[in-house]
C-alpha positions in Angstrom: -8.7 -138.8 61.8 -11.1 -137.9 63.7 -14.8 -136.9 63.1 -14.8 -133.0 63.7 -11.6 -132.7 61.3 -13.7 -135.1 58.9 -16.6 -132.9 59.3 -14.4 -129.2 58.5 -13.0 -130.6 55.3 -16.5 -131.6 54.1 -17.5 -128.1 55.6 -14.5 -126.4 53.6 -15.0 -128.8 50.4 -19.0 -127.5 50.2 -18.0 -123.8 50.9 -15.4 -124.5 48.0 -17.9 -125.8 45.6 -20.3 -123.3 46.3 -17.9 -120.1 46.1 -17.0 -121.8 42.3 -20.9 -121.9 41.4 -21.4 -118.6 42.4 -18.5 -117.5 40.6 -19.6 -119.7 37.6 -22.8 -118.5 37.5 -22.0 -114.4 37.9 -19.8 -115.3 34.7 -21.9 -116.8 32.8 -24.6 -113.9 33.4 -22.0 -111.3 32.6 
């Protein structure tokens, strides 16, 4: 594997976790 796959999946693993806080976070206001 090379670096610029390695370095999408971390890109696509911290857009992940950030879409779930935001989504966590709108919930828990509402």
């Amino acid at each position: 594997m090379n670096v610029s796959s390695k370095f999408v999946i971390c890109l696509n693993l911290v857009s992940a976790s950030t879409l779930l806080l935001l989504l966590s976070a709108r919930y828990a206001w509402f």
